[in-house]
Backbone bond lengths (Angstrom), bond angles and torsions (degrees), N, CA, C in turn:
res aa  C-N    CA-C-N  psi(-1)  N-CA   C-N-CA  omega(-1)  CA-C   N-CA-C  phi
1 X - - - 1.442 - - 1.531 110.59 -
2 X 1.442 114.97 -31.13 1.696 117.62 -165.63 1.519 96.72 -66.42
3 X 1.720 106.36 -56.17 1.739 142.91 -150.46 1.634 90.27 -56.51
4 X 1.402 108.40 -34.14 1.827 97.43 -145.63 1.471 97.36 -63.27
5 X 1.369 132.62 -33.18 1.386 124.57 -154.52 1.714 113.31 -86.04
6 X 1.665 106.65 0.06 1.380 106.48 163.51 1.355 114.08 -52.30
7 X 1.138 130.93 -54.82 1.533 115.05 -179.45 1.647 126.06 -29.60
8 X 1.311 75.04 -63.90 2.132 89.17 -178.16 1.513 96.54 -64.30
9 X 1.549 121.02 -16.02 1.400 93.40 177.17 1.764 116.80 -82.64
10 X 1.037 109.77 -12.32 1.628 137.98 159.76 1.128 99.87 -39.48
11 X 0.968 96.83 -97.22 1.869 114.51 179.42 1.618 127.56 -28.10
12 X 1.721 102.75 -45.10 1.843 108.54 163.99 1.466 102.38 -47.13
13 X 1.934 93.31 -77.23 1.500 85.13 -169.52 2.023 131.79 -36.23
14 X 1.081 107.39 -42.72 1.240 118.64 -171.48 2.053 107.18 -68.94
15 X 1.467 110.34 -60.30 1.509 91.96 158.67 1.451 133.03 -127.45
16 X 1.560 108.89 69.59 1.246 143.80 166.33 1.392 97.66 26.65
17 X 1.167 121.11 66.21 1.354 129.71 155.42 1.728 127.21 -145.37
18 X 0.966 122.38 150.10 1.532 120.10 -175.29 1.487 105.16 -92.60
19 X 1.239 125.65 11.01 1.290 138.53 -143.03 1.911 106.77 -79.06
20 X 1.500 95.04 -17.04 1.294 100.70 -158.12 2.030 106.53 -128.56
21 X 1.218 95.58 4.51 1.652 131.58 169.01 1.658 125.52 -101.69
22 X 1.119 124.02 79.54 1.320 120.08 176.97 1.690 115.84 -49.18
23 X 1.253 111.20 137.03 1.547 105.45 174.92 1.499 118.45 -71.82
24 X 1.585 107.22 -42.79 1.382 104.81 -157.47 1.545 116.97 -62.56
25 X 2.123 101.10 -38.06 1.040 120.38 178.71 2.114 106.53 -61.67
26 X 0.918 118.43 -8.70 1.442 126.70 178.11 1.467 91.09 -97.33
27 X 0.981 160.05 -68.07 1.407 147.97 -125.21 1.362 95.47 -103.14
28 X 1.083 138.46 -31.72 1.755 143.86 -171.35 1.746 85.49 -93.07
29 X 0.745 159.07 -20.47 1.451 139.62 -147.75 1.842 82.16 -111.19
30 X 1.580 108.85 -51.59 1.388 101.11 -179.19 1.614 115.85 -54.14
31 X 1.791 105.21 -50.15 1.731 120.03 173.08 1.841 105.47 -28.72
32 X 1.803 111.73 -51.49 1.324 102.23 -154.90 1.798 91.13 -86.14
33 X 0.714 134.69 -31.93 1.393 134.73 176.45 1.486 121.08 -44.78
34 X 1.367 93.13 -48.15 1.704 95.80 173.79 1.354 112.88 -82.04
35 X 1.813 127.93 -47.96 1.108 118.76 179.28 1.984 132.25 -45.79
36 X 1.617 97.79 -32.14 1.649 126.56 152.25 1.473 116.78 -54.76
37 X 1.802 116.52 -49.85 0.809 65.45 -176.82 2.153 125.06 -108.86
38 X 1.420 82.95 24.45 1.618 104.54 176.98 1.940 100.97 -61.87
39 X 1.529 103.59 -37.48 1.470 102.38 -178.42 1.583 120.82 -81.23
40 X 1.350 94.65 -9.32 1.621 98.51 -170.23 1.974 99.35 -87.80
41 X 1.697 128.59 -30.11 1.120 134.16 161.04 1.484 114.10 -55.00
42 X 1.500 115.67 -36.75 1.314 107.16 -165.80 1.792 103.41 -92.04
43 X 1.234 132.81 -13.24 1.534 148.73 157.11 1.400 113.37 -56.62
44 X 1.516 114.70 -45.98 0.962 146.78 -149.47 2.179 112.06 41.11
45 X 1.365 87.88 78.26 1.930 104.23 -162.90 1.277 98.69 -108.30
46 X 1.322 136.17 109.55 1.738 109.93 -173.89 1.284 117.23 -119.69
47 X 1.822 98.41 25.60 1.966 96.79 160.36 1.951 88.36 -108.11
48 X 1.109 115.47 -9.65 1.597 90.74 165.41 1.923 108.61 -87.62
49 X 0.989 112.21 -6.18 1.293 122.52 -177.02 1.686 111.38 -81.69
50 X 0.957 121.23 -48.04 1.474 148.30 -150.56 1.672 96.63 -68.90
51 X 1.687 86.75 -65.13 1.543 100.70 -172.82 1.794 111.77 -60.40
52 X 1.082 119.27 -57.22 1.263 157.23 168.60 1.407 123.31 -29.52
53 X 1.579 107.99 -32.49 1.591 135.84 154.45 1.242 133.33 -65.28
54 X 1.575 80.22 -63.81 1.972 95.29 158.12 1.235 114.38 -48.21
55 X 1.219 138.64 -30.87 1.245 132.75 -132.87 1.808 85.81 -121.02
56 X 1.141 99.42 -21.58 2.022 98.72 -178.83 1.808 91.19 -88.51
57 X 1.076 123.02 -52.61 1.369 125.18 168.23 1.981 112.63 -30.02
58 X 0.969 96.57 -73.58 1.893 94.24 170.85 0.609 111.41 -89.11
59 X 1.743 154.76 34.22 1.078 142.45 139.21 2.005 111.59 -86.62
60 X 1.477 88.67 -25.35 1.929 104.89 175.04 1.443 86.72 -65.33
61 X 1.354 125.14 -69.13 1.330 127.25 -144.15 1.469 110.32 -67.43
62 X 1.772 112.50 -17.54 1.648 108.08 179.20 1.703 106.38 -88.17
63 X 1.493 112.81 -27.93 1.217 108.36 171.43 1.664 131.91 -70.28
64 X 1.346 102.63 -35.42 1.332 114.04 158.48 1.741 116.78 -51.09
65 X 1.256 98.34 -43.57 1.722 115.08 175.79 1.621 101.71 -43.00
66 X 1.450 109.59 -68.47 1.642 116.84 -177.52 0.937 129.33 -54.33
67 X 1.699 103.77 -29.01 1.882 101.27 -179.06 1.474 109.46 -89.86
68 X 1.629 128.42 -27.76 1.127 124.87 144.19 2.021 130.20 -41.76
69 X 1.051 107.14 -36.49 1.338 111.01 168.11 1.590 141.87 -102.07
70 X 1.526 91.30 -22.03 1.749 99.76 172.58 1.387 144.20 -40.36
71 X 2.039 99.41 -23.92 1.369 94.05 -176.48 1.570 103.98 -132.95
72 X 1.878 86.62 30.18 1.463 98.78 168.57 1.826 114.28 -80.17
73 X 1.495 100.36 -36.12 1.724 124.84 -179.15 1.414 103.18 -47.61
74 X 1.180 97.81 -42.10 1.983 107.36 -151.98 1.495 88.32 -86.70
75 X 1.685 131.14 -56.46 1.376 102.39 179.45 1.228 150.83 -76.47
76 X 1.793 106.09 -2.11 1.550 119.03 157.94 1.204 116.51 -72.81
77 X 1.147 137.06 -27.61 1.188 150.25 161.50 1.874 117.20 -36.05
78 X 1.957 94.48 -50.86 1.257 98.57 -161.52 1.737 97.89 -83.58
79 X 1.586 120.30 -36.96 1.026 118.07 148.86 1.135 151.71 -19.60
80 X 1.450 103.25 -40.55 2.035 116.75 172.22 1.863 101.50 -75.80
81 X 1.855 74.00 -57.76 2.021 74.58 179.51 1.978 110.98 -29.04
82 X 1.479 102.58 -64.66 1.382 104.27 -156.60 1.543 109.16 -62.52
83 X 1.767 113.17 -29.54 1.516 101.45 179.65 1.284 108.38 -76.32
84 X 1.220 113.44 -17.61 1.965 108.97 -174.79 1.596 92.77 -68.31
85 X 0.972 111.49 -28.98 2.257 93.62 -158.58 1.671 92.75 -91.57
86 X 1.115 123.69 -7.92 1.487 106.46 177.68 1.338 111.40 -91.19
């Protein structure tokens, strides 16, 4: 469930847009990752831990992804606009 969104993280990097990356589904996937694995320290369980880390680990790394790219979308965007009207 963590792994699947490497692809699309492929894809940002390659054309610098978040365009094709939902945020919310990034920020809740990181949310449940950490809240797991806050419960797996306090159990002290470390195959619910294990997985659960990883999964806060790429969920940092897809959000980091978005804030690095978010207002990359919007200024190619504004770019086309301006060469189209001239």
């Amino acid at each position: 469930m963590y792994a699947s969104p490497l692809s699309v993280m492929r894809r940002v990097v390659k054309s610098k847009s978040v365009e094709y990356m939902p945020f919310l589904l990034s920020f809740f996937l990181f949310l449940n990752a950490g809240v797991w694995s806050a419960y797996a320290v306090l159990v002290k369980d470390i195959y619910i831990g294990v997985a659960n880390a990883t999964g806060f680990i790429l969920g940092s790394a897809q959000l980091i992804l978005y804030v690095m790219y978010m207002n990359k979308s919007v200024s190619s965007e504004a770019n086309e606009e301006c060469s189209s009207e001239v």
